[in-house]
N, C-alpha and C positions, 0 to 999 in steps of 0.2 A: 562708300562702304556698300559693297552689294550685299542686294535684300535677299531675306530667304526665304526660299520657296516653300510655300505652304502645303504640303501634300494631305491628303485628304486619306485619312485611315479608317478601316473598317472596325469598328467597334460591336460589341456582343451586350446587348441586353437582357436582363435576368428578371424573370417573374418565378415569384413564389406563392402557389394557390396552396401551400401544404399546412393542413388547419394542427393547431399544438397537438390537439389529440384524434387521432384518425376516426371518421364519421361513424358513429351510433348510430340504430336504430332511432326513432324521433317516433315517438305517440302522431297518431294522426298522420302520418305521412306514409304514400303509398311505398315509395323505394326503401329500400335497407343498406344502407352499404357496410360492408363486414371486410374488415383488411384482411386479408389471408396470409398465410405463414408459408414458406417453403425450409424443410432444413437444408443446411449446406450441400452442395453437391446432389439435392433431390432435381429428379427432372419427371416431370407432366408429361406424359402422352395423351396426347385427345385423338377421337377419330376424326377423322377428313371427312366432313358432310357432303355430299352430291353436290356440286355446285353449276353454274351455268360457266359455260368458255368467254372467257372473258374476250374482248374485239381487239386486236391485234391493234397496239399504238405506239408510238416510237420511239414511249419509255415504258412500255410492258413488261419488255425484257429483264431491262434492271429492276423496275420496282418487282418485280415476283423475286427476283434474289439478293433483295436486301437481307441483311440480317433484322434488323431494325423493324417494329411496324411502321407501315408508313399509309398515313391517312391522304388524301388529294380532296382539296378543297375548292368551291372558286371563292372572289373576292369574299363574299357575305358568307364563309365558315358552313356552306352545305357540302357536304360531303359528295362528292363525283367520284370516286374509286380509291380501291385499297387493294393490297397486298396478301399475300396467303397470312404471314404473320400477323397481319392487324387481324383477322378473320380467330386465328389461334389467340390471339391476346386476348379478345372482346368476348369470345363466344358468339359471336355472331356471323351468320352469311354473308355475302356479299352484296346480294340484293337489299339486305336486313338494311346493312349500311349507307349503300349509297340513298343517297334523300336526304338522314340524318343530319342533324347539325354536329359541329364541332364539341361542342359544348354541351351537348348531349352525353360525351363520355367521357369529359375532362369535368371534375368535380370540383367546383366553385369559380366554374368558368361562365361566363352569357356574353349577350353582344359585344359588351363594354372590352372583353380583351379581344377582338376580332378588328374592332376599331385603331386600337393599340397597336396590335401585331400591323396591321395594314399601312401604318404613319409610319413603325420602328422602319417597317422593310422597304419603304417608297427612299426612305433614306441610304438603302446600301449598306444597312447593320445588318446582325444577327440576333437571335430570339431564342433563349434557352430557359424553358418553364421545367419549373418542380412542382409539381401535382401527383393526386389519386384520379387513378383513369377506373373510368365505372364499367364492370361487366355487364354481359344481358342478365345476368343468375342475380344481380346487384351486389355482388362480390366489389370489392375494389385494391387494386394493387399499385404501390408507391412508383412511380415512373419520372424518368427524363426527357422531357418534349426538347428535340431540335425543331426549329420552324423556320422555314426557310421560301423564296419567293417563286417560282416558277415563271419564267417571263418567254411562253406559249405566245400561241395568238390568241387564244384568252388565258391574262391574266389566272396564278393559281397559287395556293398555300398548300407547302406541304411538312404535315407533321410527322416527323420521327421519335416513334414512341419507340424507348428502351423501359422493360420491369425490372426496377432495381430492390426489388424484396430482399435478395440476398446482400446487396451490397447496403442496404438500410439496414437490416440484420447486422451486420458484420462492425458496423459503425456505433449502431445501439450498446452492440456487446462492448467496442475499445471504449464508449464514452463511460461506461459502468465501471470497466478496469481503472480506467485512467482515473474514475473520480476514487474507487477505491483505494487505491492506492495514496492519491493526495493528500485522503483523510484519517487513514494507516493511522494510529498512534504507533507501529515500528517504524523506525528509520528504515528507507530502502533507498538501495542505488544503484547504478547501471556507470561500469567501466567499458571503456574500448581496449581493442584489441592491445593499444601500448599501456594497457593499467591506470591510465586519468577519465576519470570520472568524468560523465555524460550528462549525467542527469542526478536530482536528488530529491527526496519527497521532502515539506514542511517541516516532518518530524526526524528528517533526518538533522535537518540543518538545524534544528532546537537543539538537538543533542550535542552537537559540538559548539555551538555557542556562538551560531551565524544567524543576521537580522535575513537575511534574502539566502536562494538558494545558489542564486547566479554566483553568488559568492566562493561556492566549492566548486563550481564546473572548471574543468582542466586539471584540477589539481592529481596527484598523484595518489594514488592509493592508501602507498605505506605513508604517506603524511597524514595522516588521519589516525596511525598509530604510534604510542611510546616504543614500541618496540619494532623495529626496523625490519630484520631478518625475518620475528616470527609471520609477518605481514607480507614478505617476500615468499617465505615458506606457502603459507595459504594460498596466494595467486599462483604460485606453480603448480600446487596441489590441482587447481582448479583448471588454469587455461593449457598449460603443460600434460599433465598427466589425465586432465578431464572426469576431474572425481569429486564428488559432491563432499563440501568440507563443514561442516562443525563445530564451533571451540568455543572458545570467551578469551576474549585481547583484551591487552589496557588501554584505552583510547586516549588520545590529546587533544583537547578542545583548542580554542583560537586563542584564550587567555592563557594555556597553557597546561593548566590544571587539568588532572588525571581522573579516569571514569572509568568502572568496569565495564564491559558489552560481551552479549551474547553474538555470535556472528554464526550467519547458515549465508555460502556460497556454493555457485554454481554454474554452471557456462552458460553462455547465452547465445544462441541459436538463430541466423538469418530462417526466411521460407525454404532455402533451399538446405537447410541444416548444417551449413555452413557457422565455422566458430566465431562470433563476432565480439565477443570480448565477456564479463562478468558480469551476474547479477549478484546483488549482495542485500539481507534482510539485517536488522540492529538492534538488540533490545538491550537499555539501560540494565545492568540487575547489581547496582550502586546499591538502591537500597537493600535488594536481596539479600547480598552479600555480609552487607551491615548486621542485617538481623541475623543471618545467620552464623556470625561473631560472637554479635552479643548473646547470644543461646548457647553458642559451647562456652563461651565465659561464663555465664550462670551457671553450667553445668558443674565447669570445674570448681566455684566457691561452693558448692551445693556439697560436693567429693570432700573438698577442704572442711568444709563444716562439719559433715558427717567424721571423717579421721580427726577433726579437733575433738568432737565429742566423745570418740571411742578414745583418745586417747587421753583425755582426762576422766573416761571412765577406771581406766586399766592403773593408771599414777593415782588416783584418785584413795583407794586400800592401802598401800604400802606406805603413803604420808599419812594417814591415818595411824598405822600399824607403829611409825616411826617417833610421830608425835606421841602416842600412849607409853610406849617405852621408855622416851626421854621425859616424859612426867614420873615417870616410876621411879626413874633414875635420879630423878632429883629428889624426890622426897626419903631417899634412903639416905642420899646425902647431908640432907640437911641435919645439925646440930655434933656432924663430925668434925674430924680435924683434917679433912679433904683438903688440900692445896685450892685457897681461892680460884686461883687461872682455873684450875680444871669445872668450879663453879661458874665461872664466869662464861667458859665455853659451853658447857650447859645451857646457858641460859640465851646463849643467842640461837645454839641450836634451835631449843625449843621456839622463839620468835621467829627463827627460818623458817621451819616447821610454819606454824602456823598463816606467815606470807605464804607460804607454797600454797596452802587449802584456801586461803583466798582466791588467789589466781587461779586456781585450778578450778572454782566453783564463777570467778567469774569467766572461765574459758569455757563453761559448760554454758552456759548462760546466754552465749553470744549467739544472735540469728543474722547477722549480716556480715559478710568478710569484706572488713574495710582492712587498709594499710596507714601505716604517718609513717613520716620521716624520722629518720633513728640519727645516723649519725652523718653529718655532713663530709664528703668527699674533699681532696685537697684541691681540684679545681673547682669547688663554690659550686657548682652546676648539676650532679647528678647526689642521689642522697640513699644509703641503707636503708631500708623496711622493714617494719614491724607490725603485727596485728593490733588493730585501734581495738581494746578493750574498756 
């Protein structure tokens, strides 16, 4: 079985001098260092100090037109020459610099990583440091150190200093979003261009009735709602027609059961503004809705209560009126020769009578509109109502 050749790969080593929270002033201590801000898109002009001609060497060329600062070191991290841009980054001259140590502008750096960079690079790696690089002003700005070997006829280090302000900027802001977002109490979520779902926040996937979120990714949009069409309506609204949409759908959980939501969608936009599929926000208003049932139900027993009572105000005189009559009526009767029967109907009158002003006073009586069961339907299951008095 032939053996296999081992080739030897170049590998990148990472050092991170970038302290949790960027360097304070310190009582007692001469330096300041103060992270400075740039907004998006701001750009610095400095003016160009008088400087001396640099000696013509036969990397002058290029190190003057890097983008990058770039520091040149020998083996022991003292600095032997730099570029127009290190000069712009540092605030410092060029004379300023050379002499200097390395570690003189790289903050939380000394011997110890100069010993380190020198092992990494004798091996044929690479060296990528994250640090705060320190101004003359004691300013200091978030940077990406490349460091790499030089192999002259003397040995040399050279660093490539990038100021990534903005691109730390830019990062601080998505990790703010991003956590905002995670901790949302609204459901949000993010469709692709074919309407399955990308992504889902924590409280998205509570609301439908998922342990993990991985769980809804790919799925299809309108699966997420009872109703099909209105769910197909909405995303055309949105990735079709390109219009911010609004409304409350019925949702379907994973057990199946039914939820109200608030739903606000909208497109969702590459950098280059290009349509890359939906974004969609989700609020429960389950309960809302509940109460706001229960409120107009209250309202209507409240209505009902009120026309019970007007109307055994109104019935309330004329059984009156009706019973005093048939009292009257009877006692003219009594000790004639009236046909029994027409006494006898008398006499229930007057008892009807009297049931009615019962009912009627306890109909005024009543402060809560309950119903019972009156009379039972032929299939056993559903039943006529009546006021529980």
């Amino acid at each position: 079985m032939p053996m296999i050749e081992k080739k030897k790969l170049s590998q990148t080593m990472r050092i991170d001098l970038i302290p949790d929270v960027p360097a304070r002033p310190v009582p007692g201590k001469k330096k300041r260092y103060i992270v400075s801000s740039l907004a998006p898109g701001a750009t610095v002009i400095r003016p160009r100090a008088p400087e001396e001609t640099a000696k013509g060497t036969e990397y002058e060329e290029l190190l003057q037109s890097l983008y990058d600062a770039a520091l040149i070191t020998d083996m022991a991290g003292k600095i032997v020459d730099v570029n127009f841009r290190a000069r712009e980054f540092l605030l410092y001259n060029r004379h300023d610099l050379r002499g200097m140590a390395v570690f003189d502008v790289i903050s939380g750096a000394d011997e110890s990583l100069i010993r380190t960079l020198a092992a990494n690079l004798a091996n044929e790696r690479y060296t990528l440091i994250q640090a705060y690089c320190i101004r003359k002003d004691g300013s200091c700005f978030p940077s990406e150190i490349a460091v790499n070997r030089l192999r002259l006829a003397d040995a040399r280090l050279c660093f490539f200093i990038r100021d990534t302000t903005l691109r730390r900027q830019a990062d601080e802001m998505l990790r703010t979003e991003h956590n905002a977002i995670q901790n949302s109490g609204d459901g949000i979520a993010i469709a692709d261009t074919n309407n399955q779902l990308e992504y889902v926040n924590p409280a998205a996937a509570r609301m439908w009735g998922y342990d993990e979120t991985d769980e809804l990714l790919a799925l299809p949009v309108a699966d997420l709602w009872a109703d099909h069409e209105a769910a197909e309506a909405m995303m055309n609204a949105v990735t079709s027609d390109r219009q911010f949409w609004k409304g409350e759908l019925m949702a379907k959980r994973k057990d199946g059961s039914l939820f109200d939501t608030q739903v606000s969608a909208a497109l969702n936009r590459n950098s280059d503004g290009e349509p890359v599929g939906a974004i969609f926000s989700f609020v429960d208003v389950s309960d809302r809705k509940r109460a706001e049932e229960a409120e107009r139900e209250a309202e209507r027993r409240r209505v009902m209560l009120e026309s019970l009572g007007a109307a055994c105000h109104h019935l309330g005189q004329p059984a009156t009126v009706l019973l005093a009559n048939l009292g009257i009526m009877k006692r003219k009767l009594e000790g004639s020769s009236t046909d029994t029967t027409v006494k006898s109907l008398l006499d229930d009158s007057i008892c009807a009578m009297e049931t009615l002003g019962k009912i009627l006073h306890k109909l005024n009586a009543v402060n809560e509109y309950k119903t019972t069961k009156y009379i039972e339907d032929t299939d056993g299951a559903a039943f006529s109502r009546i006021l529980d008095i």
